[in-house]
C-alpha positions in Angstrom: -31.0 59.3 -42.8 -27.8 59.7 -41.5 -26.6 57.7 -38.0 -27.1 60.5 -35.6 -30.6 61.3 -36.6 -31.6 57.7 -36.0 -34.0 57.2 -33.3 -33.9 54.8 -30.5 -36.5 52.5 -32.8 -34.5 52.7 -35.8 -31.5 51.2 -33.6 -33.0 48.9 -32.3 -34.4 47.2 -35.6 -30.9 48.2 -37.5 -29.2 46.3 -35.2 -31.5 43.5 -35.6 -31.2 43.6 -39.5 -34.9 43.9 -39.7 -36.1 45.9 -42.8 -38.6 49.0 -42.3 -39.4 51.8 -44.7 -39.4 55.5 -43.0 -41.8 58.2 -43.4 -41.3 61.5 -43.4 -44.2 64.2 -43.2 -43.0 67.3 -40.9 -44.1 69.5 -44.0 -47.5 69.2 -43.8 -47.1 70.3 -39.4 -49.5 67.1 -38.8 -49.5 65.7 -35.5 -52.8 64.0 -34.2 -53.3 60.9 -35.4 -55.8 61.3 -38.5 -53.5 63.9 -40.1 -50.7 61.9 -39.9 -52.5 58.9 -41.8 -53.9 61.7 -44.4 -50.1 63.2 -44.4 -49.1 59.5 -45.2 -52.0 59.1 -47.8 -52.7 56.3 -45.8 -55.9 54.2 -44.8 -56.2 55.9 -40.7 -56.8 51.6 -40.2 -53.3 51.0 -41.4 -51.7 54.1 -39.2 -51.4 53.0 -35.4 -50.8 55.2 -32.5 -49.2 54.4 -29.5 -50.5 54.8 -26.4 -49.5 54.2 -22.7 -51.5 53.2 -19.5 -50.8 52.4 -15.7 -52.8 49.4 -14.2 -54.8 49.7 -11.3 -51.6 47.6 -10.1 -49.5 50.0 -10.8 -47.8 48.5 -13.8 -47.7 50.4 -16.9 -49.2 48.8 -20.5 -48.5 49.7 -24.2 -51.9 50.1 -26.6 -51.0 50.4 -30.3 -55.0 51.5 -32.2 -55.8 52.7 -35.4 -55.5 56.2 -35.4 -59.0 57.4 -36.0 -60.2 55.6 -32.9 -60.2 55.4 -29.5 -58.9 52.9 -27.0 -61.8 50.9 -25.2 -60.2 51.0 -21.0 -62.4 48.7 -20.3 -61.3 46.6 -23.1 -57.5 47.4 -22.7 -57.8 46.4 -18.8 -58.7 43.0 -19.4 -56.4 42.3 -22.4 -53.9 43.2 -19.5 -55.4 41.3 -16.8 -56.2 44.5 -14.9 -59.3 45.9 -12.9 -58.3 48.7 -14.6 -56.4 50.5 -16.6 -55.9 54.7 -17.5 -53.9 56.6 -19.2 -50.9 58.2 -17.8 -50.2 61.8 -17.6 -48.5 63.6 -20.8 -45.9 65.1 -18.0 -45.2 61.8 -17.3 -44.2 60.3 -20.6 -40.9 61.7 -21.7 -39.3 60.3 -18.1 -41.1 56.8 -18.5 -40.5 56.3 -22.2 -37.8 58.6 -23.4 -40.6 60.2 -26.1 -42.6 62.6 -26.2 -46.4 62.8 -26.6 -47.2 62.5 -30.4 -43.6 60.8 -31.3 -43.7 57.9 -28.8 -42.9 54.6 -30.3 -43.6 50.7 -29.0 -39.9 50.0 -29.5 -36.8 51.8 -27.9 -38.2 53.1 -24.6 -36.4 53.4 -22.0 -37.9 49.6 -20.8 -39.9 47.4 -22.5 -43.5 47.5 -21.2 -46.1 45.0 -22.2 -47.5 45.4 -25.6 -51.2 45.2 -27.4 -52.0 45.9 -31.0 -55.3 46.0 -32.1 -56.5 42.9 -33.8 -57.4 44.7 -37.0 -53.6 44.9 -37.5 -53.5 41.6 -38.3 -55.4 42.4 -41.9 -52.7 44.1 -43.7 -49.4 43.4 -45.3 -47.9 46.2 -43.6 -48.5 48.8 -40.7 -47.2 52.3 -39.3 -46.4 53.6 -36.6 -44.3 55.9 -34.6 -40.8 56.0 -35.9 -39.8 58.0 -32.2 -40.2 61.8 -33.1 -42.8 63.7 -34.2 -43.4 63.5 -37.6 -41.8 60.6 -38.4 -43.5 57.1 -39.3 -42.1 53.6 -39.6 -43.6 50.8 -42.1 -43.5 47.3 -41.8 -45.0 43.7 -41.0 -46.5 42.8 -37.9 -44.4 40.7 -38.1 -41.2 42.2 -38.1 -42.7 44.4 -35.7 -42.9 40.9 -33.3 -39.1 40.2 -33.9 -37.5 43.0 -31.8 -41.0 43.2 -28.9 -43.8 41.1 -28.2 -46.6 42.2 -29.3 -50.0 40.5 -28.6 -53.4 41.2 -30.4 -56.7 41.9 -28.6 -60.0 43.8 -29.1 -58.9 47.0 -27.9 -61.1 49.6 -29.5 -65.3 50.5 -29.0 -65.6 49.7 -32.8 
């Protein structure tokens, strides 16, 4: 991919030297979660989305689930040590995170904001998620993933 068309996340780990392999799939027009991971031909357990809360404190949390479910608030709140947690308004993620809804990825946003992954993440070699635009995914380690942003596991989903 050539240097301009380098998102904010591919920066971030280039300048890092940390290895990722992208993924392209704007042929197939997928965009929700499940068709991504089919897009992929990937396991929708290995395909993470990102998500993006406010606390009942007002200060704003990042979710990473598997794609085919649903994050738990209740759950999410107390990973984060909230009363409560919801999700923000679409309107209201391009000015917080510099992405856009359906291409918003944990690293590269305009500030770093706390960060959960689901705990299932744990059980595979390698993960994917967001690469910063739509239709573009990033693969690698959760721990590589954990060089460039802390990211801590909890049980974030109704299972």
């Amino acid at each position: 991919m050539a240097k301009d068309n380098k998102t904010n996340a591919m920066r971030k780990f280039d300048s890092m030297k940390i290895a990722y392999t992208e993924h392209y799939y704007t042929e197939t027009g997928a965009v929700a979660g499940v068709d991504t991971a089919i897009a992929l031909g990937e396991d929708p357990a290995r395909v993470f989305k990102t998500l993006v809360t406010v606390g009942k404190s007002g200060s704003h949390y990042v979710f990473m689930i598997p794609v085919a479910q649903e994050l738990d608030l209740k759950k999410a709140a107390c990973a984060a040590g909230e009363k409560s947690v919801s999700m923000i308004k679409s309107k209201e993620l391009l000015p917080l995170t510099g992405y856009v809804h359906g291409g918003c990825s944990p690293v590269g946003m305009k500030k770093y904001f706390r960060t959960f992954i689901h705990k299932t993440a744990e059980n595979y070699d390698t993960i994917y998620f967001s690469g910063g635009k739509i239709g573009f995914q990033l693969e690698m380690p959760l721990e590589n993933l954990r060089k460039v942003i802390k990211v801590e596991s909890a049980e974030l989903t109704a299972e």
